[in-house]
Phi, psi and omega in degrees: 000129154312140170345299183281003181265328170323334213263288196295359169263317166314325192275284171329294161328294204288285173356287216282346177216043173218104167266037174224048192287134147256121197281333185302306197288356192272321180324296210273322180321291197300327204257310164330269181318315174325301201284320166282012162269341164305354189255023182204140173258172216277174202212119191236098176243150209270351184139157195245149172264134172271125172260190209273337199274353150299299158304340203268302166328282178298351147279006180288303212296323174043052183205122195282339189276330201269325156284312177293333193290333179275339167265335166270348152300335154307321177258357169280336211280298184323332204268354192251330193285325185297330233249325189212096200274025169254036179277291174069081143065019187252144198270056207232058165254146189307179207268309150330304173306317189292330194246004158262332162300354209235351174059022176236139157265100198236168170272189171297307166327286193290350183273330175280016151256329157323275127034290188282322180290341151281001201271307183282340147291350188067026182270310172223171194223154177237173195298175163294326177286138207267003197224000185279138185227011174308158166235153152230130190282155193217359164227052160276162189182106228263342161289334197281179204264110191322170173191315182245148154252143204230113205232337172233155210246009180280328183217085195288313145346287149356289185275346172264319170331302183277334175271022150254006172107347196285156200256084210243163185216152168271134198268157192253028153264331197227011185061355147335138168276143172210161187280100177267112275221340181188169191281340171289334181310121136224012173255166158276173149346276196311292198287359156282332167304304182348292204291325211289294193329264176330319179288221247317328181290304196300307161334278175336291176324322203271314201306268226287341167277000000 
């Protein structure tokens, strides 16, 4: 595809499976990736396996804030070794990026000091380089015996929660994790707003025919 058809099939994609889709806030993203796509080939991955000895590590730490964050740099680390198997385990999404996938609210402050305290655990090393802001994950292990598959990357956070046991649900329109909160829940927000705005739309309609 050429570029503007990239742009409108991207566009298309985001409309049919994101419901908190903004085309405004979206653009300059959507037009980014267009122009950089001849340069990467395409990459379809289904998802990453966490082994046990992997798990064991980041439950050692017995600090929930401290878990989450080493298991989602684990599964970004894993998905970039997928995507590129000459990465060898380095990380290199921004700090923001990392701790909202990771479902932790923090100051600036506290995440280079998070950061540093896996660093001082021996889990990660940052580059040599002074202008370099990569991590490298340092207890992956990839021999030890698979135990989670890990297939959505939205609330990486989450996904270590519930697999601690914690009481989290799949909404069940868009599959997203949320905290559940009663036995009756089973959407996330965006899409229980949604679904209400249609049931009220469907209503109207009716009223008026």
């Amino acid at each position: 595809m050429r570029k503007v058809k990239i742009i409108r099939t991207l566009d298309d994609f985001m409309r049919n499976n994101y419901p908190r889709y903004n085309p405004v806030d979206w653009y300059s993203s959507i037009e980014k990736y267009a122009t950089k796509a001849g340069k990467y080939p395409l990459c379809e991955c289904k998802g990453v396996w966490i082994t046990e000895n992997e798990l064991k590590s980041i439950a050692d730490m017995q600090n929930k804030v401290l878990e989450r964050l080493a298991f989602t740099l684990l599964c970004l680390a894993k998905f970039r070794n997928y995507r590129n198997p000459n990465n060898n385990n380095w990380v290199n999404y921004s700090n923001g990026e990392i701790y909202k996938l990771a479902c932790i609210n923090t100051t600036a402050f506290d995440k280079d000091l998070k950061f540093n305290q896996l660093r001082e655990l021996g889990l990660i090393e940052y580059a040599k380089k002074v202008d370099n802001l990569n991590i490298r994950v340092l207890y992956i292990d990839d021999e030890s015996e698979k135990k989670l598959f890990v297939s959505d990357f939205r609330q990486l956070g989450y996904e270590w929660r519930l697999y601690k046991g914690e009481k989290y649900i799949r909404c069940a329109d868009c599959g997203v994790l949320v905290k559940q909160k009663s036995n009756c829940n089973k959407y996330c927000s965006d899409c229980a707003n949604e679904n209400e705005k249609t049931r009220k739309r469907s209503i109207a309609y009716k009223y008026r025919k």
